[in-house]
C-alpha positions as CSV (number, residue, x, y, z in Angstrom):
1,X,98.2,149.9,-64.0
2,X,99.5,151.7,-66.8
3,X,102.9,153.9,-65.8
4,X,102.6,157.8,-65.8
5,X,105.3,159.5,-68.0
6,X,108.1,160.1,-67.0
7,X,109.1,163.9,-68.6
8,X,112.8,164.5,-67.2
9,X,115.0,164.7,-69.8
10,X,118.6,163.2,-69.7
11,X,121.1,166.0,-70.9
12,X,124.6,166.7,-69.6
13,X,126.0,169.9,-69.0
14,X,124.9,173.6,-69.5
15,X,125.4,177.5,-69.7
16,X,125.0,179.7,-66.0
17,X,125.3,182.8,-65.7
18,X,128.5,184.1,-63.0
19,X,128.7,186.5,-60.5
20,X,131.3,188.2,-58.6
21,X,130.1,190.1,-55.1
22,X,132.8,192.3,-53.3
23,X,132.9,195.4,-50.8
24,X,135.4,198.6,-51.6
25,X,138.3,197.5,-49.7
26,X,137.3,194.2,-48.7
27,X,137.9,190.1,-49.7
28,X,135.5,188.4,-52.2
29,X,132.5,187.1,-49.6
30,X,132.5,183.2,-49.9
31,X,129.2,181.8,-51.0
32,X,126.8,180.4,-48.4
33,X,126.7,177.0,-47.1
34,X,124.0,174.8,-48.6
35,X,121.3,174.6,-45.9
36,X,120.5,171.0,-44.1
37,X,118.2,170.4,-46.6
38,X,120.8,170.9,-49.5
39,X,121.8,167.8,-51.8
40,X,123.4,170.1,-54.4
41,X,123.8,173.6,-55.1
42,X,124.1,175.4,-58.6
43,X,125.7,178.5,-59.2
44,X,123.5,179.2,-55.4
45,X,120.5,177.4,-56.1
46,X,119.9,174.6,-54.2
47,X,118.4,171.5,-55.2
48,X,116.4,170.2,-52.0
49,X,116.2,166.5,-51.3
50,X,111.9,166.8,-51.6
51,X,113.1,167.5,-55.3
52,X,114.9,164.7,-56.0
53,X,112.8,162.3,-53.7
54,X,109.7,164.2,-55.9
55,X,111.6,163.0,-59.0
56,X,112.6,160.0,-57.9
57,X,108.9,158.6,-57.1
58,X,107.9,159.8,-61.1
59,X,110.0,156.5,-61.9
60,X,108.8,154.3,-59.0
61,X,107.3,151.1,-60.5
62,X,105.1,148.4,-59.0
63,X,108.1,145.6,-58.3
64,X,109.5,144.9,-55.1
65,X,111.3,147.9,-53.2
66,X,115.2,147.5,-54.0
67,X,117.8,147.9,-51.4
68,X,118.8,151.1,-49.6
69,X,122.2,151.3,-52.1
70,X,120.1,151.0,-55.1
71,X,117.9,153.7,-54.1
72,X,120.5,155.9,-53.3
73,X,121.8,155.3,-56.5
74,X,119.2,155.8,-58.7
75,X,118.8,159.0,-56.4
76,X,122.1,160.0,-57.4
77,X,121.3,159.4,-61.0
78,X,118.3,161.7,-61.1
79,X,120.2,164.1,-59.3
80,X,122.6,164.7,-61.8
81,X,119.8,165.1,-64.0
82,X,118.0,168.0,-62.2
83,X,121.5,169.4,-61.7
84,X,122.0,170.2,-65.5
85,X,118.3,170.9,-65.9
86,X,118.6,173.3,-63.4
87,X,121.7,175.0,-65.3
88,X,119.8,174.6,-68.6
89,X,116.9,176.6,-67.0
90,X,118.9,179.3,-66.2
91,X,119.8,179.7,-69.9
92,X,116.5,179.6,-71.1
93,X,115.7,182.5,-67.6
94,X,118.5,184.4,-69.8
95,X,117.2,183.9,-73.4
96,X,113.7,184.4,-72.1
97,X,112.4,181.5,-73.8
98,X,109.3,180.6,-72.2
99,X,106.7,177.8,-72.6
100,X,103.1,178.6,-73.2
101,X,100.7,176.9,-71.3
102,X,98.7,175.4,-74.1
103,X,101.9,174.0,-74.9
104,X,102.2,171.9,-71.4
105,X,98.6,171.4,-72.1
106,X,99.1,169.5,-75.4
107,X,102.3,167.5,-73.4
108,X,100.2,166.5,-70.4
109,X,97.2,165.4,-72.1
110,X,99.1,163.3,-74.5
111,X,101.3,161.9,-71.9
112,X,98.2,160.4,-70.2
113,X,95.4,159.9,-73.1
114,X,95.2,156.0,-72.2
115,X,95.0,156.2,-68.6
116,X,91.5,156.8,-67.4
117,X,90.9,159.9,-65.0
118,X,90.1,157.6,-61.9
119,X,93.4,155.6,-62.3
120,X,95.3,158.3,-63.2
121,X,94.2,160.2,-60.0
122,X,94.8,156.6,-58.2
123,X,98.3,156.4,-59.8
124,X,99.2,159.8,-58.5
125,X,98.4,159.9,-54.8
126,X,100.1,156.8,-54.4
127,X,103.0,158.3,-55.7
128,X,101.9,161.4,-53.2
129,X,102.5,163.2,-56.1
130,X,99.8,166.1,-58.1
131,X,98.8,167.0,-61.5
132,X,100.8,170.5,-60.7
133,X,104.0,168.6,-60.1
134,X,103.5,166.2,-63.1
135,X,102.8,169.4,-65.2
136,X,106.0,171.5,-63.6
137,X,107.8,168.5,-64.7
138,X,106.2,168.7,-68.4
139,X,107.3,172.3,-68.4
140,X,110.7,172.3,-67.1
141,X,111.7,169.7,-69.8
142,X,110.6,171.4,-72.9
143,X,112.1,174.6,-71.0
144,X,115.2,172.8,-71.4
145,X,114.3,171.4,-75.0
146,X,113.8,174.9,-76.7
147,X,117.5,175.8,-75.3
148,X,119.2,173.1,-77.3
149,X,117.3,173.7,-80.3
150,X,118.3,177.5,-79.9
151,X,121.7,176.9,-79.1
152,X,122.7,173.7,-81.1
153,X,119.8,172.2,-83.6
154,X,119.1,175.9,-85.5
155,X,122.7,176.1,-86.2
156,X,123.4,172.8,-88.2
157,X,123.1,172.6,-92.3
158,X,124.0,169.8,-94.0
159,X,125.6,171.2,-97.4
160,X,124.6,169.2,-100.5
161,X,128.0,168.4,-101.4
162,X,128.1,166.7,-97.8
163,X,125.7,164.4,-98.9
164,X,126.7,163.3,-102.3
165,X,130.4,162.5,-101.0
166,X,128.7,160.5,-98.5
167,X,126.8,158.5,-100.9
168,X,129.9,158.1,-102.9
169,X,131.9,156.8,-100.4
170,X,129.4,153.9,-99.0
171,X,127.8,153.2,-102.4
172,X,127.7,149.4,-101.7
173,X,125.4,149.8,-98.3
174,X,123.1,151.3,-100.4
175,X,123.0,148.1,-102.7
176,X,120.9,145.5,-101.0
177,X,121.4,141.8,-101.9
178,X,118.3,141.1,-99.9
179,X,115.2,142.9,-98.1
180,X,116.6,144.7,-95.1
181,X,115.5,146.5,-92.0
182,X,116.9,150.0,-90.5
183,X,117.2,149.0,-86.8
184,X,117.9,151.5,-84.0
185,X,118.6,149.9,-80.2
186,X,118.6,150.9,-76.5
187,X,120.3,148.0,-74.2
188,X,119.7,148.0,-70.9
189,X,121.5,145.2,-69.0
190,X,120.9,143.6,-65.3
191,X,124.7,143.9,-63.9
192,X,127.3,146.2,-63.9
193,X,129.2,146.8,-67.0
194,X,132.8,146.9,-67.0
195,X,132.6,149.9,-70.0
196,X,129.8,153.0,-70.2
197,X,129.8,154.7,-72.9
198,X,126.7,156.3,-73.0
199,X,126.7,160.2,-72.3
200,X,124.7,160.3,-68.6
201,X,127.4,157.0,-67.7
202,X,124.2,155.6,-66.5
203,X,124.2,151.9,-65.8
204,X,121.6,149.5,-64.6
205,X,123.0,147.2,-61.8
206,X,120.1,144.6,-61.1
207,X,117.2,143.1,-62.5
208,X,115.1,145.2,-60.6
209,X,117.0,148.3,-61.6
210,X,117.4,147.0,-65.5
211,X,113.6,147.2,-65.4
212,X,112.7,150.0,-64.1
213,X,115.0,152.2,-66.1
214,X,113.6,150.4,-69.5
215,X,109.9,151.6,-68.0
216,X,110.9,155.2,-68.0
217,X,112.3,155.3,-71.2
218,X,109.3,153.6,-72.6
219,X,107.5,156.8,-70.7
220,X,110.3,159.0,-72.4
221,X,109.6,157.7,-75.6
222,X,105.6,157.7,-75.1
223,X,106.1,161.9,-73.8
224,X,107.9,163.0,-77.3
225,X,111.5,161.9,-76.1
226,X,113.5,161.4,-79.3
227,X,115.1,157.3,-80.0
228,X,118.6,158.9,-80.6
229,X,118.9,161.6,-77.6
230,X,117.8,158.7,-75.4
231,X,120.0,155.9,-76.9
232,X,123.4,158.3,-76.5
233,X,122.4,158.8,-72.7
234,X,121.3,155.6,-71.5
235,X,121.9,152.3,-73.7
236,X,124.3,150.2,-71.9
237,X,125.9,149.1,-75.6
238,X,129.1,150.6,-76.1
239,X,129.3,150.6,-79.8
240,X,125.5,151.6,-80.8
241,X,125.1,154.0,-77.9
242,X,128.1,156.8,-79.4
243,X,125.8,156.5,-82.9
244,X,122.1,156.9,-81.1
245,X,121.4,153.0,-81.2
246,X,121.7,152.9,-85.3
247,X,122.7,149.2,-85.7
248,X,122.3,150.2,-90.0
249,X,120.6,147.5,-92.2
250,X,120.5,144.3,-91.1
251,X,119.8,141.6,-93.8
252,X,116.3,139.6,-93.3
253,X,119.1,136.1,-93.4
254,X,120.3,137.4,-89.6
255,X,116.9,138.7,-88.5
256,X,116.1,134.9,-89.2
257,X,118.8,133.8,-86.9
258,X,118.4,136.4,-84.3
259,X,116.7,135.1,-80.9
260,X,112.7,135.3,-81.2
261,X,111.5,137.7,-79.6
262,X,114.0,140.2,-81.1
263,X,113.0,138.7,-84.9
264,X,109.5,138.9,-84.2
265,X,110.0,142.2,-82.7
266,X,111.5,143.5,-86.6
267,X,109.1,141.6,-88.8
268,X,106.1,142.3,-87.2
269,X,106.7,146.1,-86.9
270,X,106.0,149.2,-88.6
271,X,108.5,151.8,-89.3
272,X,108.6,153.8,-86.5
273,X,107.5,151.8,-84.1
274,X,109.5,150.8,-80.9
275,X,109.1,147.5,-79.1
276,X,110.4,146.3,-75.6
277,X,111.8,143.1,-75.8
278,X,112.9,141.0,-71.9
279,X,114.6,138.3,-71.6
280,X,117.4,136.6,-68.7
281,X,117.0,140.2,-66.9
282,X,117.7,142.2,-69.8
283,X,115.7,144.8,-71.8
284,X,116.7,146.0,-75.4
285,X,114.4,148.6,-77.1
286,X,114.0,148.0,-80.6
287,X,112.9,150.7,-83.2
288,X,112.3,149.9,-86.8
289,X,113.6,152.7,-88.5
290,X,112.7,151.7,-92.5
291,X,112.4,148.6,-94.5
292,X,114.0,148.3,-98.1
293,X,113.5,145.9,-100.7
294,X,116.5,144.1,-102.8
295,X,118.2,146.6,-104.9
296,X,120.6,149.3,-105.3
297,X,119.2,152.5,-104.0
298,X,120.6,155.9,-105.5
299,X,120.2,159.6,-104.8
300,X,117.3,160.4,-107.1
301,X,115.1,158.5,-104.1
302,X,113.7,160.7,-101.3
303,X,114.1,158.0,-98.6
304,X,118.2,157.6,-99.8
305,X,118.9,161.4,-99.4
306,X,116.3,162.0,-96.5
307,X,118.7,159.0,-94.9
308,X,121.9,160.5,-95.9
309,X,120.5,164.1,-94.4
310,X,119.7,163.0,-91.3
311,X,122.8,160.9,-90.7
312,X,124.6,164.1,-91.0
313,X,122.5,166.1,-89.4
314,X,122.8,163.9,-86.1
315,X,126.6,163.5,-86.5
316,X,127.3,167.3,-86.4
317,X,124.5,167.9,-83.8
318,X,126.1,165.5,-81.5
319,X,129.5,167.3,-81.7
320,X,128.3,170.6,-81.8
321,X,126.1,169.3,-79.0
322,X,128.8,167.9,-76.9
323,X,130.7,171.3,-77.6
324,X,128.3,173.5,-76.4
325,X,127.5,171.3,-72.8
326,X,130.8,170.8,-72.1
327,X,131.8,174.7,-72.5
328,X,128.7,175.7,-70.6
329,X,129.2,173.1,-68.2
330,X,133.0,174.8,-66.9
331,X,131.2,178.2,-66.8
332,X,128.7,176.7,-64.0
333,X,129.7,176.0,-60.0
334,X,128.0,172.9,-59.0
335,X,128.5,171.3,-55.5
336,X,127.0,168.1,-54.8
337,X,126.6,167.7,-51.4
338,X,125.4,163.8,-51.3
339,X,127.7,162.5,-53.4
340,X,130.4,164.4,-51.0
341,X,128.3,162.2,-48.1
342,X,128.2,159.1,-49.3
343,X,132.2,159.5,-50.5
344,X,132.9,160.8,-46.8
345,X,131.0,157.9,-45.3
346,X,131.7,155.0,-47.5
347,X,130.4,151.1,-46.1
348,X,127.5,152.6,-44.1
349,X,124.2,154.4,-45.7
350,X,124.0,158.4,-44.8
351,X,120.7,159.3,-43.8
352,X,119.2,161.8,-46.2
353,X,116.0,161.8,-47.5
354,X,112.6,160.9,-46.1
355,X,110.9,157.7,-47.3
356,X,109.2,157.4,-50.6
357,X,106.2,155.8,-51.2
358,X,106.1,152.1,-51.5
359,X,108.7,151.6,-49.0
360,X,111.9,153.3,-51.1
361,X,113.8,154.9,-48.8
């Protein structure tokens, strides 16, 4: 059964909008306690549990059910997620930016062209979940999208100087002594890593878990997600995840000594194609990027300046990115009423959602 996509995208941070409420004479009035259904509140709006549990059962796959603490984990995880997508809404509520429907159409449709109607229907009432939700999802993430290309992507330029002192300082990568292949890379690993460096500090802790989170990205990547966005949140490699995966050229001489699966993986793919490779519990999603022949490669080609461009481009998008969540983040009041539970109530499992489908709890 093919997996529906998984449209929740992994940003941090955001901009919200404050508010201060008073009476002539009076004290400030406190905000409101979260109701009993409550696992986080932002800036007053409350996140229920039926929204994560909802969210939570888009990334359900068909393996055996995991234990209580690595549900509530991966709970936790995709309730950091709604948390900022929630805040990032807001913005977009502020800016008015709004998503045509023909828009979601185009999203939806694609997400499930090769999933016939009956299975996809099949697919989703085990799930207990609807078209509506799916396409709510759909909408709420490229919601989210159009505020980041507002805010951050419109406002980069990449000055042409920029690019020719770039090319002059790393002249030798661009001479290659043999053909070569531009490799991008997502790790996902099956135990706990003793350094995260990815942006969402998420971290697979189990086989089962290691799986399942390299399904949804392959359902990120499927739905329009870019490689680069999801590398920075989620690869588990600390020195490729800070760059978007980019692992550069690598020399057909170490492809050759790379594991097989990983060298097939290269050789057999076409540039911009992403392929899943397993093995020992661990998942590493490969994208070929470009393939070069021998040669030194200068500025009069397209590809060499396009490469240099977009290098640049992504280095001053991720700081100017990073600037603009973590600013917006300070502005926003989040309380996260689970992850206050389980802190208070450490060693035993606090009881607070309803069972999901498939036996998750």
């Amino acid at each position: 059964m093919p997996a529906l996509p998984f449209r929740l995208a992994a940003l941090v941070g955001a901009l919200a909008l404050a508010g201060l409420a008073a009476a002539c004479g009076s004290k400030p009035a406190g905000p409101a306690a979260p109701s009993a259904t409550a696992w986080a509140v932002v800036d007053g709006r409350e996140i229920s549990g039926d929204d994560v549990d909802k969210a939570y059962r888009r990334t359900l796959q068909g393996q055996a059910p995991p234990s209580d603490e690595e549900v509530l984990n991966a709970k936790l995880g995709v309730l950091n997620e709604l948390i900022v997508q929630d805040i990032l809404l807001a913005k977009a509520r502020a800016l008015k930016i709004e998503v045509p429907d023909a828009e979601i159409d185009t999203a939806f449709n694609e997400g499930k062209k090769n999933i016939p109607d009956a299975a996809f229907q099949e697919e989703l009432t085990k799930r207990n979940l609807t078209a509506a939700d799916m396409r709510e999802g759909i909408r709420r993430e490229l919601l989210t999208q159009k505020v980041l290309e507002r805010e951050v992507t419109s406002k980069i330029a990449v000055a042409e100087d920029d690019v020719k002192a770039f090319f002059e300082a790393n002249r030798a990568q661009f001479n290659l002594p043999e053909p070569s292949y531009h490799i991008a890379q997502i790790v996902i690993t099956p135990v706990r890593d003793p350094e995260v460096t990815n942006r969402s500090g998420d971290d697979a802790t189990s086989p089962e878990l290691a799986a399942r989170k390299a399904q949804m990205l392959m359902e990120r990547l499927k739905g329009g997600a870019q490689f680069a966005d999801l590398a920075r949140d989620f690869s588990e490699d600390p020195q490729s995840a800070p760059r978007g995966g980019d692992l550069g050229f690598v020399p057909v001489s170490a492809l050759n000594q790379a594991p097989p699966p990983l060298r097939d993986a290269v050789l057999k793919s076409t540039p911009g194609t992403v392929s899943a490779v397993s093995g020992g519990g661990a998942h590493s999603l490969v994208l070929l990027v470009a393939k070069e022949d021998a040669g030194q490669r200068d500025l009069s080609m397209p590809a060499v300046r396009d490469g240099i461009t977009n290098t640049l481009k992504q280095r001053k998008e991720q700081l100017l990115r990073t600037a603009f969540l973590t600013a917006a983040r300070s502005d926003a009041t989040v309380v996260n009423v689970v992850a206050r539970k389980v802190l208070e109530s450490p060693g035993k499992m606090p009881s607070l959602m309803p069972a999901a489908p498939g036996g998750a709890k």
